[in-house]
C-alpha atoms as an extended CHARMM CRD file, in Angstrom:
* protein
*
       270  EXT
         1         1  UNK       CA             19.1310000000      -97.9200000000       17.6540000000  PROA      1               0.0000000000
         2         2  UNK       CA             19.9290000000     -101.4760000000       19.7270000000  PROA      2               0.0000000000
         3         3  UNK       CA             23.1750000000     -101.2830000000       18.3970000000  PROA      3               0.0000000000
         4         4  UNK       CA             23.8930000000      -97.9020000000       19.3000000000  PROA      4               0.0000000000
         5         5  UNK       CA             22.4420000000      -98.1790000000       22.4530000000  PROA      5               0.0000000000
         6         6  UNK       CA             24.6290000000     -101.7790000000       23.0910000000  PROA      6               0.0000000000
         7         7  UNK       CA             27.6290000000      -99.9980000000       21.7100000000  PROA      7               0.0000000000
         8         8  UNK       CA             27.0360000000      -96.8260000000       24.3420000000  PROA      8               0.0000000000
         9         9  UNK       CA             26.7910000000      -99.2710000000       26.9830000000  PROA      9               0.0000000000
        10        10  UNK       CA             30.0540000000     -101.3370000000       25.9380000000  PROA      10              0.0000000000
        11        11  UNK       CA             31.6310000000      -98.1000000000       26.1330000000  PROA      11              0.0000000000
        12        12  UNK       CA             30.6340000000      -96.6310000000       29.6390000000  PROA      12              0.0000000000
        13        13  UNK       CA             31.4200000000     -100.3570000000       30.7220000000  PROA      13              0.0000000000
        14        14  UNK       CA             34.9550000000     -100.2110000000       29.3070000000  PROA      14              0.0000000000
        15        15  UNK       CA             35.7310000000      -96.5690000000       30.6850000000  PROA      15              0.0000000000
        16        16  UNK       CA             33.6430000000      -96.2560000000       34.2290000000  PROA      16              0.0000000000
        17        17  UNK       CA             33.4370000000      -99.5690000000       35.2340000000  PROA      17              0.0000000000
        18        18  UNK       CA             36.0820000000     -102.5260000000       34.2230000000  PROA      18              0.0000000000
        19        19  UNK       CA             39.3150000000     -100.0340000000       34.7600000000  PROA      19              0.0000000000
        20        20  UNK       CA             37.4470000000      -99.5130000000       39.1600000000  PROA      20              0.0000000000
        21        21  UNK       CA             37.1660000000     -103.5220000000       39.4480000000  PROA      21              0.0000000000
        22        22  UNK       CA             39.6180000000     -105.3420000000       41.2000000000  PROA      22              0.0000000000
        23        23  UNK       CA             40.0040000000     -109.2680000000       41.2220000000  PROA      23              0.0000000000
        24        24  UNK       CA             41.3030000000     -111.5670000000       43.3370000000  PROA      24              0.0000000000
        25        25  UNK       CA             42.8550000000     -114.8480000000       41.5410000000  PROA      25              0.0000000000
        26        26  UNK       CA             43.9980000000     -118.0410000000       43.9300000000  PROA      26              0.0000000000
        27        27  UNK       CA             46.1550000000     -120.4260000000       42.6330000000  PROA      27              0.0000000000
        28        28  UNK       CA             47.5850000000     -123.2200000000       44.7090000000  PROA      28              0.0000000000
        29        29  UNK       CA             50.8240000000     -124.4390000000       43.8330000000  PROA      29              0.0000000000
        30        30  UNK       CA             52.2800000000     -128.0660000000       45.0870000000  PROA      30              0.0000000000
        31        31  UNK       CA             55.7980000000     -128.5940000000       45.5390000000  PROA      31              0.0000000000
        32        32  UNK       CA             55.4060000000     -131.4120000000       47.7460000000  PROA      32              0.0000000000
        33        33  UNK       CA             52.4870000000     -133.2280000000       48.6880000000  PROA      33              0.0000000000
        34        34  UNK       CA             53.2700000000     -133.9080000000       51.8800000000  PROA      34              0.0000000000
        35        35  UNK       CA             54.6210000000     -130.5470000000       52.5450000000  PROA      35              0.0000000000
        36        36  UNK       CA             53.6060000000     -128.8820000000       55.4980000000  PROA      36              0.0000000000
        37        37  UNK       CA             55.1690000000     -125.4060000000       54.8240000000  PROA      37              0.0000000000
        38        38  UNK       CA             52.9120000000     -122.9420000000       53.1400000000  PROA      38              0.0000000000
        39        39  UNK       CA             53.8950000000     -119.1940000000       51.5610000000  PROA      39              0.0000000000
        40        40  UNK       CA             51.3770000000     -116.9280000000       50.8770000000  PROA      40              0.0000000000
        41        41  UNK       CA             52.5310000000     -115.1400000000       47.9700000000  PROA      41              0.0000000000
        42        42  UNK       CA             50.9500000000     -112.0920000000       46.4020000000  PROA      42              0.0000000000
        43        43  UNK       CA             51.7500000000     -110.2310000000       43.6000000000  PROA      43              0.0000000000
        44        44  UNK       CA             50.7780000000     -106.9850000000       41.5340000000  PROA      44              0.0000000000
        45        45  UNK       CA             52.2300000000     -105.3010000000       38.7820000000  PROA      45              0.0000000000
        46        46  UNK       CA             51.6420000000     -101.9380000000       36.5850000000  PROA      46              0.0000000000
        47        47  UNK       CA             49.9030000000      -99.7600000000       39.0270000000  PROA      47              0.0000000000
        48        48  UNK       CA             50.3550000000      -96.7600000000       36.3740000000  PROA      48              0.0000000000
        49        49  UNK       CA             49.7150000000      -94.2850000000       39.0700000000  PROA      49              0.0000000000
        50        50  UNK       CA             48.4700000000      -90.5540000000       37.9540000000  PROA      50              0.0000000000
        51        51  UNK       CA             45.7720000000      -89.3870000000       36.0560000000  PROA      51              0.0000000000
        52        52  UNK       CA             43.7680000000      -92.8070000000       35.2670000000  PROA      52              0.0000000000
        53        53  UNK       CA             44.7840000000      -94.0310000000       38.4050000000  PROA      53              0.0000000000
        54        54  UNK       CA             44.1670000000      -92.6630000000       41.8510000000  PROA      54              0.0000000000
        55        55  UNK       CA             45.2580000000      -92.7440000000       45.1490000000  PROA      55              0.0000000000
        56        56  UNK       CA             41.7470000000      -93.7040000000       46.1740000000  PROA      56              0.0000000000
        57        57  UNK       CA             42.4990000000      -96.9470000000       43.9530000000  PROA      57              0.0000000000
        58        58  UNK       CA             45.5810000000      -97.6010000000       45.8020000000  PROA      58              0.0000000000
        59        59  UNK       CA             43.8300000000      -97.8250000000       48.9600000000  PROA      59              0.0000000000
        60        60  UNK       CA             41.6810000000      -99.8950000000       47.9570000000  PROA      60              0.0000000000
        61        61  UNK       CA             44.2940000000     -102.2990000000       46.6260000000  PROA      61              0.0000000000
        62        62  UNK       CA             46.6490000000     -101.8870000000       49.5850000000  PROA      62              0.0000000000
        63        63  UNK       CA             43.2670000000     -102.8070000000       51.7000000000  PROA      63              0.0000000000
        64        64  UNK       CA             42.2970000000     -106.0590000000       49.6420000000  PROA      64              0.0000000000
        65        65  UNK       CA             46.0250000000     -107.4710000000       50.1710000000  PROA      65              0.0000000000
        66        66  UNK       CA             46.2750000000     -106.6520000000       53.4330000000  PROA      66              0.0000000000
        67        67  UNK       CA             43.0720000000     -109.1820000000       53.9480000000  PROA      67              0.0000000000
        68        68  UNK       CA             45.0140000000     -111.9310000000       52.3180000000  PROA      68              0.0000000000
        69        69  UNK       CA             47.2350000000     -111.8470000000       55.3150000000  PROA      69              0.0000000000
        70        70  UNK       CA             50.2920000000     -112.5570000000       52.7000000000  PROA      70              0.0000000000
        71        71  UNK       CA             53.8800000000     -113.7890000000       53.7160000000  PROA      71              0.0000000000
        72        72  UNK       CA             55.7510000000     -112.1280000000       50.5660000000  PROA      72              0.0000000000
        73        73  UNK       CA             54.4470000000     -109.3480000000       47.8040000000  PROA      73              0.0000000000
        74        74  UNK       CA             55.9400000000     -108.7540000000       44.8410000000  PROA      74              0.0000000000
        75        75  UNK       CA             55.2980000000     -105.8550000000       42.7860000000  PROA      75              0.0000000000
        76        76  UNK       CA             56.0780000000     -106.2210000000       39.1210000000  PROA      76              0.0000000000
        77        77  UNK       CA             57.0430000000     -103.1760000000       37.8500000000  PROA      77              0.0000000000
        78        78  UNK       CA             55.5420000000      -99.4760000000       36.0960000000  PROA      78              0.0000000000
        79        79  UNK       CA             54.7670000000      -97.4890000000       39.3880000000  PROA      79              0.0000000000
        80        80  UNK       CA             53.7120000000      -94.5220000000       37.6530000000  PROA      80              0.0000000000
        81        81  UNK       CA             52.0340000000      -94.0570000000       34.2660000000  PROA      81              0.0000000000
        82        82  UNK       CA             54.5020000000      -90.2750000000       33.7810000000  PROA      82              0.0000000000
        83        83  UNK       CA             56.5160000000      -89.8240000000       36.7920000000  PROA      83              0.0000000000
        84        84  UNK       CA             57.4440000000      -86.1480000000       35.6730000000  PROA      84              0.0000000000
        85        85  UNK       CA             53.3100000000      -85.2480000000       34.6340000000  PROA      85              0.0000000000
        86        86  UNK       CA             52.4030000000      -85.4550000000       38.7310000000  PROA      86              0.0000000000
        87        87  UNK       CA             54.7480000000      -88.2600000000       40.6700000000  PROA      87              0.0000000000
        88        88  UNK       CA             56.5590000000      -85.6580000000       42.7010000000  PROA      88              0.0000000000
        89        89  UNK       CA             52.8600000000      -84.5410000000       44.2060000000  PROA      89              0.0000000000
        90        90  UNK       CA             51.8580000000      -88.1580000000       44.8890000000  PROA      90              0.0000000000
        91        91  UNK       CA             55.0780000000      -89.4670000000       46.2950000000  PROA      91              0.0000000000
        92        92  UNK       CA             54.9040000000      -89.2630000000       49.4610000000  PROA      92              0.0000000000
        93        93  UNK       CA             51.0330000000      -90.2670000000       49.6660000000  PROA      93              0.0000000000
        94        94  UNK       CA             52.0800000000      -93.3000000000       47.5430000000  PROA      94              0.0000000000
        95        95  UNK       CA             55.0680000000      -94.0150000000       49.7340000000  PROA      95              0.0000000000
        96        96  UNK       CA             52.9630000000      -94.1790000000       52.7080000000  PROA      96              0.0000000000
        97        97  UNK       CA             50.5070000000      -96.3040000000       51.2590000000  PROA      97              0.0000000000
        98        98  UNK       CA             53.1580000000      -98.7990000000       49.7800000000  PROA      98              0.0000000000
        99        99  UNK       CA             54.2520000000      -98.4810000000       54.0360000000  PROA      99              0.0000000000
       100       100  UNK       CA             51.6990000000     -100.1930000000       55.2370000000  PROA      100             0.0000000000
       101       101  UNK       CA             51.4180000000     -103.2620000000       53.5270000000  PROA      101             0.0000000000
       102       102  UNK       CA             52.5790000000     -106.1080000000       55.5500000000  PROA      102             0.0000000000
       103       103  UNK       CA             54.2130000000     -108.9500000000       54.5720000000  PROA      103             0.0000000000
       104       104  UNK       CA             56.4820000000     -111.3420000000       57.5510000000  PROA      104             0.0000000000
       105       105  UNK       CA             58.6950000000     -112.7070000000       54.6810000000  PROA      105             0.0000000000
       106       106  UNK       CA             59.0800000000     -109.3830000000       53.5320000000  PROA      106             0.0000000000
       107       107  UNK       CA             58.4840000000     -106.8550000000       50.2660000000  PROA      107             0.0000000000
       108       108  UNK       CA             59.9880000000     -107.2750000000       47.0220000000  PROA      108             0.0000000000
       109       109  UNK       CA             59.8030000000     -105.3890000000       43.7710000000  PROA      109             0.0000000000
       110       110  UNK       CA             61.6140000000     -105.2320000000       39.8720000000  PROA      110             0.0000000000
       111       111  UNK       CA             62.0820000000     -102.3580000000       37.8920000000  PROA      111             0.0000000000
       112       112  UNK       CA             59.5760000000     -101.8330000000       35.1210000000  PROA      112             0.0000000000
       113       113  UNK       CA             60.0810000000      -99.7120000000       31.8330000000  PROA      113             0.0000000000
       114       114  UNK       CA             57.9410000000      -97.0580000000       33.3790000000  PROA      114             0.0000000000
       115       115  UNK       CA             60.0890000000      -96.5070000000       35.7500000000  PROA      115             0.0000000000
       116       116  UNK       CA             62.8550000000      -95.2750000000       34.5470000000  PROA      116             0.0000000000
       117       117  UNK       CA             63.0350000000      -91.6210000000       32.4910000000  PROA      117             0.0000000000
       118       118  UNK       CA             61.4550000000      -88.2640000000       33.1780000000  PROA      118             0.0000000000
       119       119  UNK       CA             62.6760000000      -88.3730000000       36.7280000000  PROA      119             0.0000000000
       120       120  UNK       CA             61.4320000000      -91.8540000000       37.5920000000  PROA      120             0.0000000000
       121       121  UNK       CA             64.3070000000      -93.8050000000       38.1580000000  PROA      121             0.0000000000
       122       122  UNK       CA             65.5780000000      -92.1350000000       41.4910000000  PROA      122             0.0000000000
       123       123  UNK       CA             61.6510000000      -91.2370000000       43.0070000000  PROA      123             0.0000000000
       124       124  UNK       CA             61.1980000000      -95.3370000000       41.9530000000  PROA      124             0.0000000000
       125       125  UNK       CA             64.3930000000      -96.0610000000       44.2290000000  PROA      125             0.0000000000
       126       126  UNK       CA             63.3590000000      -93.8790000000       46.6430000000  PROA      126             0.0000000000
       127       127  UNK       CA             59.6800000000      -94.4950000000       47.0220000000  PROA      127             0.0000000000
       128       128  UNK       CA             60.4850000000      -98.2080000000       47.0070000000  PROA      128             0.0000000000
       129       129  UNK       CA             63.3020000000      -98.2530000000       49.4670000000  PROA      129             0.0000000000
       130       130  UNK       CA             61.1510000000      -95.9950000000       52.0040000000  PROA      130             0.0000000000
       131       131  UNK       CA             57.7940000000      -98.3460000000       52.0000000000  PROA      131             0.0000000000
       132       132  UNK       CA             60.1990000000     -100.8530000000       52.8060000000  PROA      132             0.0000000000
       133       133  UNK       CA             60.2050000000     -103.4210000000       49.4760000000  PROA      133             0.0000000000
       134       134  UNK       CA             63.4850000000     -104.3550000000       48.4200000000  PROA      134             0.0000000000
       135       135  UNK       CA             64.5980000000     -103.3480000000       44.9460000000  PROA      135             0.0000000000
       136       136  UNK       CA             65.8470000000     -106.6270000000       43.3520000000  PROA      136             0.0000000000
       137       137  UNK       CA             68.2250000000     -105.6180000000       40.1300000000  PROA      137             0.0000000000
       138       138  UNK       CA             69.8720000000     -108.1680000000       38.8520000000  PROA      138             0.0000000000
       139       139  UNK       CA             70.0550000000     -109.6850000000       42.7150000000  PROA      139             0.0000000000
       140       140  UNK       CA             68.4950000000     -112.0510000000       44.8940000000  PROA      140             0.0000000000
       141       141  UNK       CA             67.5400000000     -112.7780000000       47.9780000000  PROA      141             0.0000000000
       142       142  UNK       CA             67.4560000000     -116.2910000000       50.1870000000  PROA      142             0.0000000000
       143       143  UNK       CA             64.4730000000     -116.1400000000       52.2160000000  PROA      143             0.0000000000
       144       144  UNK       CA             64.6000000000     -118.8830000000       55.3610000000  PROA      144             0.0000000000
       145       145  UNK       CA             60.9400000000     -120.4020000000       55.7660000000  PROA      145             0.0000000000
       146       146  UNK       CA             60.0140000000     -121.5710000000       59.1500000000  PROA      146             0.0000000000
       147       147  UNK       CA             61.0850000000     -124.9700000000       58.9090000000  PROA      147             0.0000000000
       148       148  UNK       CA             64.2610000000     -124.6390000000       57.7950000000  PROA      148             0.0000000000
       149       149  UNK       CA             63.6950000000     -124.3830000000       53.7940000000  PROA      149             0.0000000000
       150       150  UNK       CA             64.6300000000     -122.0170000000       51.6920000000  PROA      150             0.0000000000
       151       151  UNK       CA             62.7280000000     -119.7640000000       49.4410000000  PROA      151             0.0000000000
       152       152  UNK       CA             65.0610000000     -117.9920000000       46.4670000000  PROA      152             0.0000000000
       153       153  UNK       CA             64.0050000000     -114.7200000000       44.6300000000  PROA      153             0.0000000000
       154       154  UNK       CA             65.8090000000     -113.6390000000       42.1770000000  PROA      154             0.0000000000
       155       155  UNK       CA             65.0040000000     -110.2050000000       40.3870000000  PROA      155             0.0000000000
       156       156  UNK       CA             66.2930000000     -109.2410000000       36.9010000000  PROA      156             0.0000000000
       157       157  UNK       CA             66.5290000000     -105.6270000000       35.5580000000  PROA      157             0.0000000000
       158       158  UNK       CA             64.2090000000     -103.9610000000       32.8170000000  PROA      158             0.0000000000
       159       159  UNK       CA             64.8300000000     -105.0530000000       29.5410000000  PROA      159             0.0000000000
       160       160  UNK       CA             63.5360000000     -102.3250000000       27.7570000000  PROA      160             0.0000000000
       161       161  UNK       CA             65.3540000000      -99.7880000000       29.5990000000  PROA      161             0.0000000000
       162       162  UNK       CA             67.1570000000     -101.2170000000       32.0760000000  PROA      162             0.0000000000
       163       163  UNK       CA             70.4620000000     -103.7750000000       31.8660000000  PROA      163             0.0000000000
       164       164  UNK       CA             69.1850000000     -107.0360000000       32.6410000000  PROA      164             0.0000000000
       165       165  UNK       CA             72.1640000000     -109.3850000000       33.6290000000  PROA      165             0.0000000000
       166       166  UNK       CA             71.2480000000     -113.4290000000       33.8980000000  PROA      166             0.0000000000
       167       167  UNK       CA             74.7180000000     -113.8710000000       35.0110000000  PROA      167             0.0000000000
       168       168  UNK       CA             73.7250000000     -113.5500000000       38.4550000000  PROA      168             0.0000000000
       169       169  UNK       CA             72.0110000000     -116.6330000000       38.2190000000  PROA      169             0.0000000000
       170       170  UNK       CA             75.6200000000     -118.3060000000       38.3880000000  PROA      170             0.0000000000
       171       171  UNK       CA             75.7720000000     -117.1830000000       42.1670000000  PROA      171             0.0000000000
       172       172  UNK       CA             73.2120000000     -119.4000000000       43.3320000000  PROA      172             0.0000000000
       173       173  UNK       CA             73.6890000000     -122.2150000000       40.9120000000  PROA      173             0.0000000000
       174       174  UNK       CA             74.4360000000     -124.8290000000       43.9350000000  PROA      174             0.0000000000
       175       175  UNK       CA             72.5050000000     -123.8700000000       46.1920000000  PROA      175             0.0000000000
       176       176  UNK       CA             70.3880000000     -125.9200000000       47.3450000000  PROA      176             0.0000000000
       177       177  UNK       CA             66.8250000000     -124.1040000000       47.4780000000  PROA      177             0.0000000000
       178       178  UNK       CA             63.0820000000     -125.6010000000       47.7960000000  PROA      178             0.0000000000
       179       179  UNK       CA             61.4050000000     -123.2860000000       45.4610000000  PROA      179             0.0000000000
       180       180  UNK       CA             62.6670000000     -120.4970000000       43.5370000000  PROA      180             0.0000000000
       181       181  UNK       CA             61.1930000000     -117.5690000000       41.7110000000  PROA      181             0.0000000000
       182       182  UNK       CA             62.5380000000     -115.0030000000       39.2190000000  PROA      182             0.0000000000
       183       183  UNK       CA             61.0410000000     -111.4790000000       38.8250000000  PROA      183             0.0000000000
       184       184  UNK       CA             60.8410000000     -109.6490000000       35.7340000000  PROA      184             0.0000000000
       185       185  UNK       CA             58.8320000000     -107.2120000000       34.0850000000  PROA      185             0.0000000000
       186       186  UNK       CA             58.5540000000     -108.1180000000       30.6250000000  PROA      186             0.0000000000
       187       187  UNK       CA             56.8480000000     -111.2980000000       29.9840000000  PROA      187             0.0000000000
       188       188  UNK       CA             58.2800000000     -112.5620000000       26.5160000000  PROA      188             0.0000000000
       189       189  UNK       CA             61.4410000000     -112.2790000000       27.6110000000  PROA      189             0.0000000000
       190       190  UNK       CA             60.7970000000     -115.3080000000       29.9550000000  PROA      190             0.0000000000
       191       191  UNK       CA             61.0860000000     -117.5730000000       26.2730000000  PROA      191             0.0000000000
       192       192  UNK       CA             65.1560000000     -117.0450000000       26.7080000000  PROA      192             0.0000000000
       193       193  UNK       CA             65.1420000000     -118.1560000000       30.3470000000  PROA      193             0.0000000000
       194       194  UNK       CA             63.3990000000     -121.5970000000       29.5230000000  PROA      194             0.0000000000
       195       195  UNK       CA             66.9840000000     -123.1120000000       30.6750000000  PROA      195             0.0000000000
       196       196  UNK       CA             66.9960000000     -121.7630000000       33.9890000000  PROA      196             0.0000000000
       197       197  UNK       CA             66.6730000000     -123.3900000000       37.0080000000  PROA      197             0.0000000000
       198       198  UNK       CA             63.9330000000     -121.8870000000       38.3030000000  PROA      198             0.0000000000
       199       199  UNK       CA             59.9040000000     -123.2840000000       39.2840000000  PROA      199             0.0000000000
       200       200  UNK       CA             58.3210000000     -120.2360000000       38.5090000000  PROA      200             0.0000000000
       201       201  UNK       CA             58.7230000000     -116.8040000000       36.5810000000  PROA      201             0.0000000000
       202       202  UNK       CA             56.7430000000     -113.9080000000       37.5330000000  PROA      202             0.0000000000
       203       203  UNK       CA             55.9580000000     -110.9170000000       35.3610000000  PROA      203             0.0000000000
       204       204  UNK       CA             53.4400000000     -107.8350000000       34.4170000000  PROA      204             0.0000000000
       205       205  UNK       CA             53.4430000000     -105.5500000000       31.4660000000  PROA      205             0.0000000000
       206       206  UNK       CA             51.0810000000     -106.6760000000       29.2230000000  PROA      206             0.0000000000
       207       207  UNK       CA             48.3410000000     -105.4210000000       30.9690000000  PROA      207             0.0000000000
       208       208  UNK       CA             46.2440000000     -108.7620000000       30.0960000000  PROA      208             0.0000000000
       209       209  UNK       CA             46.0000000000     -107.0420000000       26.8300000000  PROA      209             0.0000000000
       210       210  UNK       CA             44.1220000000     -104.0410000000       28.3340000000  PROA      210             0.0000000000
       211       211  UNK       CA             40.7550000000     -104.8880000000       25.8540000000  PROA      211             0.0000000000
       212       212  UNK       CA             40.2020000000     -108.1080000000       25.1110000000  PROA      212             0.0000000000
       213       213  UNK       CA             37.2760000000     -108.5860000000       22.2080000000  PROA      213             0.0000000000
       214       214  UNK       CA             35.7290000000     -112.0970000000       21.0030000000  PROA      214             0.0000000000
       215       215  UNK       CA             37.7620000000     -113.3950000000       18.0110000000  PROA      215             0.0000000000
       216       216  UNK       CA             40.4480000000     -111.0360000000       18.2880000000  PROA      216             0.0000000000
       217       217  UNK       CA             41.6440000000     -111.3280000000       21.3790000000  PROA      217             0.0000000000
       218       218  UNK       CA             43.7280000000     -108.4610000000       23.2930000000  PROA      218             0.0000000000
       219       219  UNK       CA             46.2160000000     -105.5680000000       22.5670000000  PROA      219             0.0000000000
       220       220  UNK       CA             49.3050000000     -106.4950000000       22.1970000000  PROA      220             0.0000000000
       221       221  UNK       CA             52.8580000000     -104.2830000000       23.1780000000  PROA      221             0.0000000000
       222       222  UNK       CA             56.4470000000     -104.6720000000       22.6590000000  PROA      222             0.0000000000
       223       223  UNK       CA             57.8300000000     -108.1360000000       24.8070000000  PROA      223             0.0000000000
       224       224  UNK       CA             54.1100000000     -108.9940000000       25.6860000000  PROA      224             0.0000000000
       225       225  UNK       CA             53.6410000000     -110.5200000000       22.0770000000  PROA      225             0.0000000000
       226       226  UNK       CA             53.9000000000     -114.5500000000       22.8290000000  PROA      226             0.0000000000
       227       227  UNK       CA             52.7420000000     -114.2420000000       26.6290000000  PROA      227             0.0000000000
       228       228  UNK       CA             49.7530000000     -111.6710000000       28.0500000000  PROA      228             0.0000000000
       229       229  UNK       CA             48.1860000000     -113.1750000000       30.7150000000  PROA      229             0.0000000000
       230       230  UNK       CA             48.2210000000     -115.8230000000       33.4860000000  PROA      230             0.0000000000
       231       231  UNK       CA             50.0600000000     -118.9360000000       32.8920000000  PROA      231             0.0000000000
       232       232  UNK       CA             52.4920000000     -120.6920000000       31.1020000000  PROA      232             0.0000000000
       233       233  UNK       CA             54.4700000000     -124.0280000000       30.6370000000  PROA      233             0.0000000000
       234       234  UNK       CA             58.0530000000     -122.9500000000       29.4260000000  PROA      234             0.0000000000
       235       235  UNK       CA             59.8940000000     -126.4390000000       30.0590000000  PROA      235             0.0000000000
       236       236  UNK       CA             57.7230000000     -129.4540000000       30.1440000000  PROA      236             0.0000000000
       237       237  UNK       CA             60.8620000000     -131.8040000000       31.5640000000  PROA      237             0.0000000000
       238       238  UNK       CA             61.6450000000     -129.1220000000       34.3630000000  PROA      238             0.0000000000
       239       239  UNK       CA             58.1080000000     -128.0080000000       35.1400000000  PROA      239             0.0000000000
       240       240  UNK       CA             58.8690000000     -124.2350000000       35.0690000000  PROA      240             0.0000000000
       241       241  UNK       CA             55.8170000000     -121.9150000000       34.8460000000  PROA      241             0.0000000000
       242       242  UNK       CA             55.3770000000     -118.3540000000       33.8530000000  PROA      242             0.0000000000
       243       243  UNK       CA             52.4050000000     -116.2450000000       35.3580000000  PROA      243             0.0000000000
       244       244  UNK       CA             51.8960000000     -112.6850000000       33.6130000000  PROA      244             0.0000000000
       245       245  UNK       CA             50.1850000000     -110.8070000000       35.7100000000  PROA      245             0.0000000000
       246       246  UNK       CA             47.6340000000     -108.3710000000       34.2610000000  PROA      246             0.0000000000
       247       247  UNK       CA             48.4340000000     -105.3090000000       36.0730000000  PROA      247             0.0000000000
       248       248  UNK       CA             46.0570000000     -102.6610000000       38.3090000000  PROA      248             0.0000000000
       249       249  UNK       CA             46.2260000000      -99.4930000000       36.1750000000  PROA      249             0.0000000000
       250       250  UNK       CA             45.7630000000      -98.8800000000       32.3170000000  PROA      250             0.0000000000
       251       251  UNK       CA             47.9210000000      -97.7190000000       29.9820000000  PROA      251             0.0000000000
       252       252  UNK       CA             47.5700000000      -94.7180000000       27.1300000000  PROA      252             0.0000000000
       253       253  UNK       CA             43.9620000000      -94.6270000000       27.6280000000  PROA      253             0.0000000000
       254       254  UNK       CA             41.6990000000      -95.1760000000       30.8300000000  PROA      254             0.0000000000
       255       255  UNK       CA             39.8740000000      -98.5010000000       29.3440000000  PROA      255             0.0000000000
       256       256  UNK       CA             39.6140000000     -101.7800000000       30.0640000000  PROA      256             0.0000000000
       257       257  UNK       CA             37.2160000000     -104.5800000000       28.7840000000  PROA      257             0.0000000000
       258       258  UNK       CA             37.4180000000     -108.3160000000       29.6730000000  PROA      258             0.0000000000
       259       259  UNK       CA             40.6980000000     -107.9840000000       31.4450000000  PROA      259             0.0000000000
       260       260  UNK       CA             39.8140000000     -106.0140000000       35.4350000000  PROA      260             0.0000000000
       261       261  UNK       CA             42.6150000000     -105.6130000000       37.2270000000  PROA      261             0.0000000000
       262       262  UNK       CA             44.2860000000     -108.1890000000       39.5180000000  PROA      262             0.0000000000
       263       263  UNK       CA             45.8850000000     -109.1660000000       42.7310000000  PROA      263             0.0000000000
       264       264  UNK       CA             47.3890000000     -113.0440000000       41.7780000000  PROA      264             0.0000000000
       265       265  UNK       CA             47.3140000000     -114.8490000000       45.2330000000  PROA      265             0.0000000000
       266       266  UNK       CA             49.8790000000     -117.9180000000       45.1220000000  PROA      266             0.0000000000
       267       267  UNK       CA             49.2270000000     -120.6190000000       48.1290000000  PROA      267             0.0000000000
       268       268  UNK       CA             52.7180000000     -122.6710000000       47.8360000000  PROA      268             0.0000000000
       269       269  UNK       CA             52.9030000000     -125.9590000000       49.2580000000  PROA      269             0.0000000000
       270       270  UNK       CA             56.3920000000     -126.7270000000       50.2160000000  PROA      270             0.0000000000
């Protein structure tokens, strides 16, 4: 009867409780340590918005940035869990929500497997473009700091469904940048990119693994295999780290268990 009783509990845990939590994880990155330039990054992936995940949750997400008082946000990827099951009725209360987050460096997102198919692809443009994040595809962006450094973002297409294109990285090869991140969605595809002249990689889709048990460790999915969650040396000589974010929503089914959602918080010392 313990057992049962323990199990029961596990359960209502997994389903009513873990999947409502949200976390927020600081990490300090130091470029320079005398730096006196600081970027507030903050990034979330794999809302999964619909049925297991509310516009009620948004809010509350789009509140707990907001008190950050970040200078970037990146959004990883996988807006909606099924665009074409309810996204048309939620887009423009999602839209406005994804509005009013604030960010002085500015908004940035990468496409996600999600969202593309069953109508996604243009309401993922759309919605994007009209809350004001920019939609890096195989692009980047030179953002000018306050003291005259440079900050480069550099976002690569889905590589599920999408055409991902690391030739763009050819365009920026000489120039001369204090700190630069690439975007992505899928995680294990960051194992090909070790090369690249980048300080950091940023990516979702693993969901952390969604369920995480003792002595088993989490689910796994298709490019989330060799990376799940948080981070990752991928060249010791160069120093270039991979964070996997563990997303907001859920995937398949409304559970999660050691593995609440996140908002990753990046203080970079330039």
């Amino acid at each position: 009867m313990g057992l049962g009783l323990l199990a029961g509990a596990l359960l209502c845990y997994s389903f009513f409780i873990e999947p409502y939590l949200l976390v927020v994880r600081h990490y300090q990155i130091q470029v320079q340590e005398s730096g006196e330039e600081r970027v507030r990054l903050v990034q979330i992936s794999d809302l999964q918005l619909g049925e297991n995940y509310s516009l009620q949750q948004l809010r509350k997400v789009v509140n707990k940035i907001q008190k950050q008082r970040p200078d970037v946000i990146i959004f990883s990827g996988d807006l909606f869990e099924d665009y074409k099951l309810c996204g048309a009725e939620l887009e423009e209360d999602v839209t406005a929500l994804l509005g009013e987050l604030e960010a002085p460096l500015g908004k940035y997102a990468v496409w996600g497997n999600r969202d593309y198919g069953g109508g996604a692809e243009r309401a993922y443009r759309r919605i994007m473009q009209a809350s004001g994040f920019h939609l890096l595809c195989n692009a980047y962006e030179t953002v000018q700091l306050a003291d005259g450094q440079e900050m480069l973002l550099c976002g690569l297409d889905d590589s599920l469904f999408g055409k991902p294109d690391s030739s763009i990285f050819a365009e920026f090869a000489g120039q001369e940048s204090s700190y630069r991140i690439l975007l992505l969605h899928e995680p294990d595809v960051a194992q090909l990119l070790s090369y690249s002249d980048f300080h950091l990689i940023l990516a979702g889709h693993s969901h952390g693994g969604q369920v995480r048990l003792p002595f088993f460790g989490g689910l796994k999915t298709v490019l989330a295999q060799e990376y799940v969650r948080h981070f990752y040396t991928l060249n010791e000589k160069t120093g270039l780290r991979l964070y996997v974010n563990t997303g907001l929503g859920t995937s398949h089914l409304a559970v999660r268990f050691g593995v609440p959602p996140e908002i990753a918080v990046f203080e970079i010392q330039l």
